[in-house]
N, CA and C of each residue as an Amber inpcrd file, in Angstrom:
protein
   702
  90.9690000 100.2110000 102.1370000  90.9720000  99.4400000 100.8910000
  89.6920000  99.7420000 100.1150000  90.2400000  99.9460000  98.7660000
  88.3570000  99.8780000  98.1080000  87.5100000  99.0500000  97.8630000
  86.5270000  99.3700000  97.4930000  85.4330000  98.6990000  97.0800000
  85.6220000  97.2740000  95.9830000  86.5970000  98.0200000  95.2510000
  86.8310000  96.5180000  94.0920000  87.5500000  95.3060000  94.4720000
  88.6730000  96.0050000  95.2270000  89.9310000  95.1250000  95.8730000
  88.9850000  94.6040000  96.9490000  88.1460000  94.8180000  98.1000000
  87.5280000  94.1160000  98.7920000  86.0920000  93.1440000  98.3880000
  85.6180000  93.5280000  97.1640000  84.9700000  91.9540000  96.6240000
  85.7200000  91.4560000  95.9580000  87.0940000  91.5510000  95.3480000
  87.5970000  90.2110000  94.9180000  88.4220000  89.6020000  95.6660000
  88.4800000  89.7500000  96.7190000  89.1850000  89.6250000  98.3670000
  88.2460000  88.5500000  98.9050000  86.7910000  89.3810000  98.4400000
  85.7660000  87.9290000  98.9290000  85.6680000  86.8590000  98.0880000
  85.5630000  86.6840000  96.4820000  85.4880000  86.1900000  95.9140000
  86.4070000  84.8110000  95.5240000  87.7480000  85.2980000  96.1920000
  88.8840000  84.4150000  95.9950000  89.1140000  84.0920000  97.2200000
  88.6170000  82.5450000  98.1000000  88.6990000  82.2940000  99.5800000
  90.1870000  82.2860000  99.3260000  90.9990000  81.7770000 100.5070000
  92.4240000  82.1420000 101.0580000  92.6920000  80.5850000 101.1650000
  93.1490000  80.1350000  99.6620000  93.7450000  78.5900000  99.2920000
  94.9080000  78.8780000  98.7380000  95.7410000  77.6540000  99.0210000
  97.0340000  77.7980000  98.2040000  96.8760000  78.7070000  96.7850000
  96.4080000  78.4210000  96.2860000  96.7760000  78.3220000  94.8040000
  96.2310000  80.2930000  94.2550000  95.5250000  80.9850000  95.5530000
  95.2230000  82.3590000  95.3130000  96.4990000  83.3550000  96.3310000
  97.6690000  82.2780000  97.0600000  98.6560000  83.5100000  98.0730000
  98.5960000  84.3100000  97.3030000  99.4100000  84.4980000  95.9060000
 100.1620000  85.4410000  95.2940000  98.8910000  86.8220000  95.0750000
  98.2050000  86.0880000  94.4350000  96.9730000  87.3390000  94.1200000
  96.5890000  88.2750000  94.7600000  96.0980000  87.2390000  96.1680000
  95.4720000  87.8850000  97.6720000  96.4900000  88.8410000  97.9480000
  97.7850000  88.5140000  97.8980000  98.3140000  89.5550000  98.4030000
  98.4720000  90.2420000  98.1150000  99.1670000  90.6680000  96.6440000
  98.4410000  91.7490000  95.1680000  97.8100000  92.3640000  95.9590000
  96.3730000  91.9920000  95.7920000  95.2930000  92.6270000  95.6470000
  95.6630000  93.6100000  97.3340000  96.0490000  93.4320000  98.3510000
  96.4660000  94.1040000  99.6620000  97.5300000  94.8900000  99.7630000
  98.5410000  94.8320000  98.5500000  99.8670000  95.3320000  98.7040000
  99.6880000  97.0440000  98.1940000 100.3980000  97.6110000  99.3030000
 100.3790000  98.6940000  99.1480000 101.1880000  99.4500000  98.2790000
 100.1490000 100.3050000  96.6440000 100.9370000 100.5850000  95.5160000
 100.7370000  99.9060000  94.3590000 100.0260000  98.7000000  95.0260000
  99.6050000  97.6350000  93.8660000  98.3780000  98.3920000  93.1340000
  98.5040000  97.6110000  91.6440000  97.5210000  98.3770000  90.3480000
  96.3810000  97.4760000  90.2060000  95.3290000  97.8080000  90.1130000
  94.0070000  97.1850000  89.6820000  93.1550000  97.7340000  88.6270000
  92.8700000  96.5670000  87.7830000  92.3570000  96.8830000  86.5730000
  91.1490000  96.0940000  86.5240000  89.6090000  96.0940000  86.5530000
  88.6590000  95.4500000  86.2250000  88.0690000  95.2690000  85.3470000
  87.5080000  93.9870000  84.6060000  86.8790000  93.9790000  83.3470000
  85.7530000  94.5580000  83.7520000  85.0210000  95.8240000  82.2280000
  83.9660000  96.0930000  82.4750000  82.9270000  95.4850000  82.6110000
  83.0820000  94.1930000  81.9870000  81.5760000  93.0480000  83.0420000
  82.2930000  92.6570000  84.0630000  82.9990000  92.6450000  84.7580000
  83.2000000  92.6130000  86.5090000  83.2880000  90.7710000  86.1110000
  83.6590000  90.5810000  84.8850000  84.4460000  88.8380000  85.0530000
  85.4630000  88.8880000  85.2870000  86.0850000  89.5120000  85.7110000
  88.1000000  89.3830000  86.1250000  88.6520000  90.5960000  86.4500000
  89.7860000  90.3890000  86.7890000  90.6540000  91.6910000  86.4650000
  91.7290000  91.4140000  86.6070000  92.4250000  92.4540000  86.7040000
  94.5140000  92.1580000  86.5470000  94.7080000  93.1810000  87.9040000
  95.5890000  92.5650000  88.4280000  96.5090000  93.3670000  89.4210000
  97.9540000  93.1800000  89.2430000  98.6220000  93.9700000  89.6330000
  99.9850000  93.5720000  89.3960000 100.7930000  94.8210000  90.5410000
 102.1790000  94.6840000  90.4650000 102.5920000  95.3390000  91.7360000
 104.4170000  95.4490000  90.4740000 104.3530000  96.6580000  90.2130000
 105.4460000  97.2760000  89.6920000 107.1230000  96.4000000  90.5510000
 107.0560000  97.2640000  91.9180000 107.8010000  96.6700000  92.5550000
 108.1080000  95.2810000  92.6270000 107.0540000  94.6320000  92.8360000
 107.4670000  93.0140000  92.9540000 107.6240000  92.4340000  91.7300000
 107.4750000  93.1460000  90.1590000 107.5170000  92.6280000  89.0920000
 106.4830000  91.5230000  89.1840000 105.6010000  91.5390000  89.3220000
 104.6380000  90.0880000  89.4740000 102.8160000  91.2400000  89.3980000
 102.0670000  90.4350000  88.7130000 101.3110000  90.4970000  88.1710000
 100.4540000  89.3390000  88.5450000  99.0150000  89.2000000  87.9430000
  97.6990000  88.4350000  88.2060000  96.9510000  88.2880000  87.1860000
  96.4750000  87.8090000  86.4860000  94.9970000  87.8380000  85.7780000
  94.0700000  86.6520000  85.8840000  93.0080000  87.1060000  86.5910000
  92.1650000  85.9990000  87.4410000  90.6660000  86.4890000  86.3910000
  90.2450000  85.5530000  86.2240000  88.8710000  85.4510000  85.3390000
  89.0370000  85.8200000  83.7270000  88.4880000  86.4780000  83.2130000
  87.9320000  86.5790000  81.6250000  89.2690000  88.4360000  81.5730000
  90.0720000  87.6230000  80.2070000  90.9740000  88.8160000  80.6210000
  90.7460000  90.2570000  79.6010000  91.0140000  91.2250000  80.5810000
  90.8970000  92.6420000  79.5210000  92.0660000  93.1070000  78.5140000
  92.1050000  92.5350000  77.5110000  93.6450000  92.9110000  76.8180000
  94.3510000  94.0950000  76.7760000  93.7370000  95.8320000  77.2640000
  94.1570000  96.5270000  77.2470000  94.8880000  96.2560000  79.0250000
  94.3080000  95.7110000  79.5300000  94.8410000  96.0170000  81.1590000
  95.9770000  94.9400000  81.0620000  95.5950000  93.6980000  80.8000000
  96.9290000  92.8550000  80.4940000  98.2140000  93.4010000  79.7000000
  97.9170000  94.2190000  79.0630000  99.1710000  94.7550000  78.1570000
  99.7440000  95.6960000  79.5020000  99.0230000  96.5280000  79.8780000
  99.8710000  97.3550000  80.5340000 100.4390000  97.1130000  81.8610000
  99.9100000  96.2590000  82.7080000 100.3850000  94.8950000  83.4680000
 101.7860000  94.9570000  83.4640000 101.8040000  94.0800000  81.5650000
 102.9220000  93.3000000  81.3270000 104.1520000  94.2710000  81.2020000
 103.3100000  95.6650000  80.9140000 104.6240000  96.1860000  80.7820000
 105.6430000  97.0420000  81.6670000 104.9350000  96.7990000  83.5500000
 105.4940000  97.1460000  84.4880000 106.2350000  96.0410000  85.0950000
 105.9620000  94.9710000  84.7150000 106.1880000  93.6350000  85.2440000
 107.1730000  92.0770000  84.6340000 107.6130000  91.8330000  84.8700000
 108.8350000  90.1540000  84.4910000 107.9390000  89.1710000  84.2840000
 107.0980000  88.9510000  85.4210000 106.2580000  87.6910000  85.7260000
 104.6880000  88.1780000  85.3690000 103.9890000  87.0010000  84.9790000
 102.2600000  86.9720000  84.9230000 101.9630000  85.6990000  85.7970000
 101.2130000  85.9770000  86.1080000 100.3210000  84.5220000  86.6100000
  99.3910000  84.1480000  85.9410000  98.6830000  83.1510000  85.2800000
  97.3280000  83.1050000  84.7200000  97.1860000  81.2900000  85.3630000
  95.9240000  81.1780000  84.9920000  94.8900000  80.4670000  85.7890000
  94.2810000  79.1140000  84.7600000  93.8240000  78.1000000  85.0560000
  93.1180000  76.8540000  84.0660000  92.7660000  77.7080000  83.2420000
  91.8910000  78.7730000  84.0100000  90.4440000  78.6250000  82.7920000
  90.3780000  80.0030000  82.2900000  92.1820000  80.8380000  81.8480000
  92.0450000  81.9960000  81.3840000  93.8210000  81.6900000  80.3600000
  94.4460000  80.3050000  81.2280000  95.5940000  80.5730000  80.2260000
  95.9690000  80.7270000  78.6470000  95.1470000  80.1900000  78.6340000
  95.1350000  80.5130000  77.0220000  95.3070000  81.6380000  76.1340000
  94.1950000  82.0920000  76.3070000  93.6740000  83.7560000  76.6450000
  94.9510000  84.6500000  76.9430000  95.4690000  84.3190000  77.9830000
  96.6730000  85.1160000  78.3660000  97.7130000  85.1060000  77.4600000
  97.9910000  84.0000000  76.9830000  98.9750000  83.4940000  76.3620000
  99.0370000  84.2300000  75.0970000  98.2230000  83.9760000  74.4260000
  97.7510000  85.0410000  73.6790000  98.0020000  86.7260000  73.2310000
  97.5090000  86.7080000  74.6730000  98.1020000  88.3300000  74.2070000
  99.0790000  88.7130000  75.3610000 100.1720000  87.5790000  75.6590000
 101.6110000  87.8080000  75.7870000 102.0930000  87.1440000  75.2490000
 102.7100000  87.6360000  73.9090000 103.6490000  86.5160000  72.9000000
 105.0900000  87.0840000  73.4690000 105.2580000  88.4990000  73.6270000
 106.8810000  87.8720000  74.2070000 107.2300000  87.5560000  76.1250000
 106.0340000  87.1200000  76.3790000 106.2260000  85.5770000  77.6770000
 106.0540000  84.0500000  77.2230000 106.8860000  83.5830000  77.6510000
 106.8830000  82.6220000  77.9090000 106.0650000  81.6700000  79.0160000
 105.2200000  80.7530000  79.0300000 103.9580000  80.2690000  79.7730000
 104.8930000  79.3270000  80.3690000 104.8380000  79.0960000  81.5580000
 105.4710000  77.6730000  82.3150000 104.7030000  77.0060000  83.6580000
 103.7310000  75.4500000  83.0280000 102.4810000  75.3650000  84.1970000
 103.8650000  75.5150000  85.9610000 103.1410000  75.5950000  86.8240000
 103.5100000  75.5010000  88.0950000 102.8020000  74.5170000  88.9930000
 103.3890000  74.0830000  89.8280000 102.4640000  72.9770000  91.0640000
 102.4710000  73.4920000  92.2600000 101.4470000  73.8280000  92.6600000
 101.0750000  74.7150000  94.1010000 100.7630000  73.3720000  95.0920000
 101.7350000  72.9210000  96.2840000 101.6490000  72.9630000  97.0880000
 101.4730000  73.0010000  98.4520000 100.2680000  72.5420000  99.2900000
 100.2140000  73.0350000 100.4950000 100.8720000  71.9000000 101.3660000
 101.0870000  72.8790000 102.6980000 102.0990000  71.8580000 103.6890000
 101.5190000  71.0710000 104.4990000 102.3850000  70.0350000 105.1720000
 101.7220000  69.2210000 105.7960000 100.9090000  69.4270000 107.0110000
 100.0460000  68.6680000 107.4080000 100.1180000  68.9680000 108.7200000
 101.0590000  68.5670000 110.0630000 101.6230000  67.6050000 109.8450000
 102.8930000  67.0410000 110.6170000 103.7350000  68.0790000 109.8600000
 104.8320000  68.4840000 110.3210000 106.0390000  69.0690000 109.9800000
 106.9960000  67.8900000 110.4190000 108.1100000  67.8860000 109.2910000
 109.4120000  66.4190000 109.8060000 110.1410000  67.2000000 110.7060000
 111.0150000  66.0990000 111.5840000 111.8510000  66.6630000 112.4310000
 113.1020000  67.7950000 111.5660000 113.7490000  68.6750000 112.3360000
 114.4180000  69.8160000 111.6470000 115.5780000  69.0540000 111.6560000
 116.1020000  69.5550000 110.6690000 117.4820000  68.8870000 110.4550000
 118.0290000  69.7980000 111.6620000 120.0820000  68.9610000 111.7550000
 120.5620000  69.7430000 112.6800000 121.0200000  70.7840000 111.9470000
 121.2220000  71.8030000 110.7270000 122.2030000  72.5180000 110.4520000
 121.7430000  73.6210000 111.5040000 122.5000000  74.7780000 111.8930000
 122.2400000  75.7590000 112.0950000 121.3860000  76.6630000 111.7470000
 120.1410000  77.5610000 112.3090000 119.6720000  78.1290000 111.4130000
 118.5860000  79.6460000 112.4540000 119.2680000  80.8980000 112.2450000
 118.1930000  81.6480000 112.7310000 117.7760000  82.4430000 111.9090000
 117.1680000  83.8900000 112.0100000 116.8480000  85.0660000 111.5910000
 118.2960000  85.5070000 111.3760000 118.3630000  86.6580000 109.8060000
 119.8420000  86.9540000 109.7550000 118.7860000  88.6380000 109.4010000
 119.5840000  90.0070000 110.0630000 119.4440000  91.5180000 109.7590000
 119.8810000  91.2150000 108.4490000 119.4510000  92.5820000 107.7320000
 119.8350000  93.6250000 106.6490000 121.4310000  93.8630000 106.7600000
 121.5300000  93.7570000 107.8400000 123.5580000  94.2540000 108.0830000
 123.9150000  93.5680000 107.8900000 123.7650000  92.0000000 108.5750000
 124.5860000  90.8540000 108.0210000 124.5250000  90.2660000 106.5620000
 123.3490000  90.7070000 106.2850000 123.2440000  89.8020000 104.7180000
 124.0950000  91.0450000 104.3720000 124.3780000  92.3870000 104.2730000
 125.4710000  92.8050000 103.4460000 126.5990000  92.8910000 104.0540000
 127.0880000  92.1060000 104.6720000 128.3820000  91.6990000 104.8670000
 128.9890000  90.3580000 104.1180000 127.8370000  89.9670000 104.1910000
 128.3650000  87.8350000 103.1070000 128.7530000  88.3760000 101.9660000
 130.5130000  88.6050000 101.9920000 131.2920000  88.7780000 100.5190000
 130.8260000  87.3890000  99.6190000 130.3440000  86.3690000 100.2370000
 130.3980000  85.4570000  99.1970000 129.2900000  85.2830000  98.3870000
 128.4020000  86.1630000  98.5130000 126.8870000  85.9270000  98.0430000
 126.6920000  86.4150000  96.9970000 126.3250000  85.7730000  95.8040000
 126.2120000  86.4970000  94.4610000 125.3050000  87.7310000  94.1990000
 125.8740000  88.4810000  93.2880000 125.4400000  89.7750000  93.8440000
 123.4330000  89.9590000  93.5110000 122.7350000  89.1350000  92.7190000
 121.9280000  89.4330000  92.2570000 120.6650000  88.4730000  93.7490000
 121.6060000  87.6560000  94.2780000 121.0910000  86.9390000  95.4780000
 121.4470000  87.9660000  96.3910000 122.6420000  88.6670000  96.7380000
 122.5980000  89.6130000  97.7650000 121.3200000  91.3690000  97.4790000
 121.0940000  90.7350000  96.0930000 120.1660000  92.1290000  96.1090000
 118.9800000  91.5910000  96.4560000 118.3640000  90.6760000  96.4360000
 117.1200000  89.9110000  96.6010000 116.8600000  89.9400000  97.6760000
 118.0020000  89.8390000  98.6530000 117.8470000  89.6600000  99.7990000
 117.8970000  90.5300000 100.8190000 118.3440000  91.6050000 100.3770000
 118.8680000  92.8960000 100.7670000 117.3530000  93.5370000 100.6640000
 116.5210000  93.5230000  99.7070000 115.3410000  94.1200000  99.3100000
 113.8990000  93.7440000  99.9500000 113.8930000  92.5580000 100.5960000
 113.1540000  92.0210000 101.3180000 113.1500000  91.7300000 102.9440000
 114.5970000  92.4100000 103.2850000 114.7380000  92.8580000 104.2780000
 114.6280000  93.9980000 104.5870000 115.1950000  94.6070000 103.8900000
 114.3600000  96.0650000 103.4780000 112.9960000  96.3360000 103.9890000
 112.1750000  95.5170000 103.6240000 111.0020000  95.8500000 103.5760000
 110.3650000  95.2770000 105.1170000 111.3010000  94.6940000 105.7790000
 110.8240000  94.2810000 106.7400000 110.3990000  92.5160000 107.2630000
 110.8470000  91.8230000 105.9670000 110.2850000  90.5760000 105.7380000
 111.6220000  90.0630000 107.0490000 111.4040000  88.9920000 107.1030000
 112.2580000  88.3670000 107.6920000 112.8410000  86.9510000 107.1770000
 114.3930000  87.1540000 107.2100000 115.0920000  85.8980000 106.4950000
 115.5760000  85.1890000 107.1320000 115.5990000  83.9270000 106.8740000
 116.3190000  82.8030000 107.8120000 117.4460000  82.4350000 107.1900000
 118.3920000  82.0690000 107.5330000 119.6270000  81.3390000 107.0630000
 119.7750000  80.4830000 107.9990000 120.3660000  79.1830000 106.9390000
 120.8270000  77.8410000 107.2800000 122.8280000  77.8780000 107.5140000
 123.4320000  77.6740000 108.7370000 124.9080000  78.1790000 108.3340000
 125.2970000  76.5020000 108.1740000 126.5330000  76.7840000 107.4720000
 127.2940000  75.6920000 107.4210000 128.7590000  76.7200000 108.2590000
 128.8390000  76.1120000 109.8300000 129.7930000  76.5410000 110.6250000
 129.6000000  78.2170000 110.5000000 130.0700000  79.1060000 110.8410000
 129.6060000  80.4820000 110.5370000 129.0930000  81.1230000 109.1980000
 129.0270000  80.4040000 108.2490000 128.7780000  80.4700000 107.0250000
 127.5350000  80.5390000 106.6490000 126.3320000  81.9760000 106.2510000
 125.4430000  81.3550000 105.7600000 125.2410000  80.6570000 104.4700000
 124.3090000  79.7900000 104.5290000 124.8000000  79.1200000 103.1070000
 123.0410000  78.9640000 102.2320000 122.4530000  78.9280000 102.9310000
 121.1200000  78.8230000 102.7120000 120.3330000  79.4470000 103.3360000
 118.6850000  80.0630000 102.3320000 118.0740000  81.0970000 102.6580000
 116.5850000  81.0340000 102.7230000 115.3440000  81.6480000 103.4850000
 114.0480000  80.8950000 103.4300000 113.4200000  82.6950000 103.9250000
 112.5260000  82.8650000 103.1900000 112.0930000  83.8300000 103.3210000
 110.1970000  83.8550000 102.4840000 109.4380000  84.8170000 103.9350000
 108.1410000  84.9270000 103.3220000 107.8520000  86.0130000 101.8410000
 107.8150000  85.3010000 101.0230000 107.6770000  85.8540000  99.7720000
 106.1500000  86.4600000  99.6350000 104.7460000  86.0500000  99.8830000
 103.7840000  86.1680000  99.6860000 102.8210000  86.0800000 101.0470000
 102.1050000  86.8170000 101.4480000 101.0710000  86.6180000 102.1570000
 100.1680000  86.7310000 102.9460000  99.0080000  86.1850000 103.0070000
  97.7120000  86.4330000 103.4100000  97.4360000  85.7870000 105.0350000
  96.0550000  85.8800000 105.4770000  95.2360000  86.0360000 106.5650000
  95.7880000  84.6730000 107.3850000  96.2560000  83.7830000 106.3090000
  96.2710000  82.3970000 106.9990000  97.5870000  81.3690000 106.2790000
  98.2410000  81.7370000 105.0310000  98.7970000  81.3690000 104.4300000
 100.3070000  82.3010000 103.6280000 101.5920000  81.5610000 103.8560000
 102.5940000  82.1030000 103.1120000 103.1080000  81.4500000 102.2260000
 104.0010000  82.5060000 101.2480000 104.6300000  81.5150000 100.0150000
 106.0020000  81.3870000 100.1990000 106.6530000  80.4560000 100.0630000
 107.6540000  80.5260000 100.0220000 108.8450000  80.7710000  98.9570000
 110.2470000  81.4580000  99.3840000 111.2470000  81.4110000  98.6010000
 112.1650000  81.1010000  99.2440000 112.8770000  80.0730000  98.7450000
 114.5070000  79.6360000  98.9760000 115.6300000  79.9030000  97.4610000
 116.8030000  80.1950000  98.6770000 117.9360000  80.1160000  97.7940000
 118.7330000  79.7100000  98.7330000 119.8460000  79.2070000  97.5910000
 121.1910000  78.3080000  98.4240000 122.1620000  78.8040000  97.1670000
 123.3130000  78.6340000  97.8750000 124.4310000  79.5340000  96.9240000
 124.8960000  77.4010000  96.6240000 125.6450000  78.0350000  95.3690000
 125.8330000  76.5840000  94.4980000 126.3760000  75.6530000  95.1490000
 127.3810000  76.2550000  95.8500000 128.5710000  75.1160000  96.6680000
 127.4510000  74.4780000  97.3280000 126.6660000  74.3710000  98.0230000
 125.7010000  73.9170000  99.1340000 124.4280000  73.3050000  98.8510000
 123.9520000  73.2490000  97.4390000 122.9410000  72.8200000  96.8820000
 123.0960000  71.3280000  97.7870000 121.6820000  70.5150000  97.2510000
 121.4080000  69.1420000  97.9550000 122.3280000  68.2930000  99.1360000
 122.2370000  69.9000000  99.8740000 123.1290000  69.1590000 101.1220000
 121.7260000  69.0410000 102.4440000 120.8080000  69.5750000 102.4210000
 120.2350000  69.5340000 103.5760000 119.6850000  71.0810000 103.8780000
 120.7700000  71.6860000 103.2850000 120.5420000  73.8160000 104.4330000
 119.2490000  73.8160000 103.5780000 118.6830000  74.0650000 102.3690000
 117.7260000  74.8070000 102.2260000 116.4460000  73.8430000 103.0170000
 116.4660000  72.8230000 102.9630000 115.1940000  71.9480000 104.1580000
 115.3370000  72.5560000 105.2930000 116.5770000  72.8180000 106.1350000
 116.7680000  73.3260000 107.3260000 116.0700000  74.7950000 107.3280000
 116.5890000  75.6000000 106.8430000 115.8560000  76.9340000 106.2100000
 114.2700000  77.2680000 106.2950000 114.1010000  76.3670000 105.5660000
 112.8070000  76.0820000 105.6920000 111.4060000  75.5560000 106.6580000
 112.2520000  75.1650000 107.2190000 111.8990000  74.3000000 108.3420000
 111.8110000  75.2110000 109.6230000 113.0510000  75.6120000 109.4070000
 112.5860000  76.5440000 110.5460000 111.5430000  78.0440000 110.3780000
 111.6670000  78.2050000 109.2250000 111.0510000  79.5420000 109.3400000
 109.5250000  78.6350000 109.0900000 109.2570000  77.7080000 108.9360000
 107.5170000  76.9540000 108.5690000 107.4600000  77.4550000 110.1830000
 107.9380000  76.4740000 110.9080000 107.7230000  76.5030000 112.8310000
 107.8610000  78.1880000 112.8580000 108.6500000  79.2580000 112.8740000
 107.8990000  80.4910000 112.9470000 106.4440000  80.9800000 112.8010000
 106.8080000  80.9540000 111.6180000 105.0480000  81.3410000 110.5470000
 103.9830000  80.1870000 111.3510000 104.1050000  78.9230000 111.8040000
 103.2920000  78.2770000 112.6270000 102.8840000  79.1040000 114.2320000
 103.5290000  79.6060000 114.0770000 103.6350000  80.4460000 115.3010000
 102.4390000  81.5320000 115.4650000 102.5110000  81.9200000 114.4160000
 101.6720000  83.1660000 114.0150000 100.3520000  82.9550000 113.2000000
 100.4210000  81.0380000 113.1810000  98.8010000  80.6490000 112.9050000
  98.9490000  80.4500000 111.4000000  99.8720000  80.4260000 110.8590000
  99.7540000  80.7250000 109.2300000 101.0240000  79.3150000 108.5930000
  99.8000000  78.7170000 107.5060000 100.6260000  77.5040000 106.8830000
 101.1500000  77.8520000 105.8080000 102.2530000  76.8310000 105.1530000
 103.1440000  77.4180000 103.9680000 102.5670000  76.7910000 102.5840000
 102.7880000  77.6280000 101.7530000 102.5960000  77.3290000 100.2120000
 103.9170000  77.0320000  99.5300000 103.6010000  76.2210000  98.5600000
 105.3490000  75.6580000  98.0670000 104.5630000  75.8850000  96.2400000
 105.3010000  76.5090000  95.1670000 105.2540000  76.8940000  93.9880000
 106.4160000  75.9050000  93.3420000 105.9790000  75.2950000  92.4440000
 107.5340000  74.6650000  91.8930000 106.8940000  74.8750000  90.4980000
 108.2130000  74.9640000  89.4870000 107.8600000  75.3230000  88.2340000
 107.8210000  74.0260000  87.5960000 107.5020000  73.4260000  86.4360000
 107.5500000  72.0950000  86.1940000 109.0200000  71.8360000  85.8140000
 109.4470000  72.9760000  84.8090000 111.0500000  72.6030000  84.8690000
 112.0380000  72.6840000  86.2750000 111.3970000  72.9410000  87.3510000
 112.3550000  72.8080000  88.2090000 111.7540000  71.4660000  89.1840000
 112.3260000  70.4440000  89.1040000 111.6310000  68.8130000  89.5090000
 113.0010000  69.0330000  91.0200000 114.0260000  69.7730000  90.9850000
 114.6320000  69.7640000  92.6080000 113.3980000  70.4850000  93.9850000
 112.9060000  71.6580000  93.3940000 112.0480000  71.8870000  93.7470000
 110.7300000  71.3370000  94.5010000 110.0680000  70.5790000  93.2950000
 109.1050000  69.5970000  93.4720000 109.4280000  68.9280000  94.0900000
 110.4630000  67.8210000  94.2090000 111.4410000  66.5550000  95.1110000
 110.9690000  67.2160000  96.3440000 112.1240000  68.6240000  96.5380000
 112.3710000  68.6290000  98.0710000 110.7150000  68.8100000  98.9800000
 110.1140000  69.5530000  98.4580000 108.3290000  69.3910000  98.6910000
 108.3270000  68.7890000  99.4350000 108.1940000  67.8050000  98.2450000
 107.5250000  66.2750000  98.7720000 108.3300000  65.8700000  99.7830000
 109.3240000  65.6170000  99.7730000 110.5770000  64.9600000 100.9730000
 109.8170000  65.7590000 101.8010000 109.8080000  66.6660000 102.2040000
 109.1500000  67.5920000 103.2600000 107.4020000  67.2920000 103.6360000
 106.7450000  66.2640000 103.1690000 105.7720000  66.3220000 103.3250000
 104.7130000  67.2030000 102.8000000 104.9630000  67.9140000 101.9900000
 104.5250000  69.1030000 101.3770000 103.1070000  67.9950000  99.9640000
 102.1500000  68.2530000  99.5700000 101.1150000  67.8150000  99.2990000
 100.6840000  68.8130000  97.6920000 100.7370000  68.2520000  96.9500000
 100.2100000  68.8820000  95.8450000  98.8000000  68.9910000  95.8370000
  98.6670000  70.7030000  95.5490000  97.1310000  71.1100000  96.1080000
  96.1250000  71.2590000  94.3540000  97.2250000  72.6520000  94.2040000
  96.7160000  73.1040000  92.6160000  97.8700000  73.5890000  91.3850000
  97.1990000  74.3690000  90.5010000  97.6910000  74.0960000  89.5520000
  97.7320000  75.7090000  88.5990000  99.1470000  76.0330000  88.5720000
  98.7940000  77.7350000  87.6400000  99.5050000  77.9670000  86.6350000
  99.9090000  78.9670000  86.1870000 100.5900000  79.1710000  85.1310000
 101.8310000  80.1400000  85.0440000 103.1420000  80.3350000  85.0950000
 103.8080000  81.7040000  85.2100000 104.3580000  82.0620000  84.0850000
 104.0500000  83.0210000  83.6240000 104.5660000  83.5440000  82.2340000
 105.6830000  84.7120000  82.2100000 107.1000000  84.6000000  81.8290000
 107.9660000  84.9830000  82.2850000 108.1340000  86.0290000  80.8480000
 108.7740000  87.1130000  80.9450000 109.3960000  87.9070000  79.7270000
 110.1990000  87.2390000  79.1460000 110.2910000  87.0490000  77.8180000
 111.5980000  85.9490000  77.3700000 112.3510000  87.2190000  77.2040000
 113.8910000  86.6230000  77.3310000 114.7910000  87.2270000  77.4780000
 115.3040000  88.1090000  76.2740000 114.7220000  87.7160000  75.0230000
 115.3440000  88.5150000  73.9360000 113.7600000  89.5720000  73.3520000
């Protein structure tokens, strides 16, 4: 790793509210851009469509960021700034998160590790969820599914992460929403990743309050506070 990526590695301890970055900044392929006074910089990762800008931002590096990338992240004390010089994103604050230290008892649904083979066998999985999922198995991540009777129905997978901390992503196909599988999901893959010494991060967007809910039901603790700035669609 270089020299730049390993002082802002030091600079940003390993708290909720830096998974996404930290890991940026480690992912192999990922882009780094530093301001020439060494107040910030941008990273971003083509592949994951996701991006960073942490400190005082460089508008030439933010532009070109934005234009490998869907998502931005920006920060209290740079959103503005960002906002700025991404007019076609859209800014949406986020609530970071961290988990409890009790974990609740697991629900009963069913729930293990599912291969790359089986997730492309679920005819029922929409196709843009079977690519998501297909792609992160791919890579080696590991997915949990929640079944309803042989059915997977719900999904929990490490999206982000560092030395001590993961982020999470769930999906649940519609029929199955607020039944229980994505808590189950979740739940179990937290007790994995506990396994391996490492606690979970929970991201909820402010427009998504199911999100936020299930958190909390989960014991999950609002830590901090960011920004995600999405490409608007037109």
């Amino acid at each position: 790793m270089d020299e730049i990526r390993q002082r802002y590695l030091s600079r940003l301890p390993d708290l909720p509210v830096w998974v996404e970055t930290r890991a940026l900044l480690v992912r192999e392929g990922s882009k780094l851009l530093e301001n020439p006074s060494r107040k910030g910089f941008v990273v971003w990762s083509a592949d994951e469509g996701l991006g960073s800008v942490i400190g005082e931002p460089e508008p030439q590096a933010v532009t070109l960021a934005a234009d490998d990338v869907t998502e931005m992240l920006a920060f209290a004390d740079n959103i503005d700034r960002v906002r700025s010089l991404l007019p076609d994103f859209e800014a949406e604050p986020a609530t970071v998160f961290s988990a409890p230290e009790h974990l609740p008892a697991a629900p009963r649904n069913r729930c293990r590790e599912i291969s790359l083979s089986e997730i492309a066998a679920q005819q029922h999985l929409p196709v843009d969820l079977m690519a998501e999922l297909s792609r992160v198995a791919e890579d080696g991540v590991p997915v949990v599914a929640a079944f309803d009777d042989v059915l997977p129905v719900a999904f929990a997978y490490v999206a982000s992460e560092t030395e001590s901390r993961w982020d999470i992503s769930i999906d649940t196909i519609q029929s199955h929403r607020r039944q229980g599988y994505a808590a189950a999901a979740v739940l179990h893959l937290m007790r994995l990743m506990r396994e391996q010494g490492k606690s979970a991060v929970w991201g909820a967007l402010e427009s998504n309050r199911a999100s936020a809910n299930l958190a909390r039901k989960l014991g999950f603790v609002e830590n901090d506070r960011l920004w995600v700035l999405t490409r608007s669609a037109t």
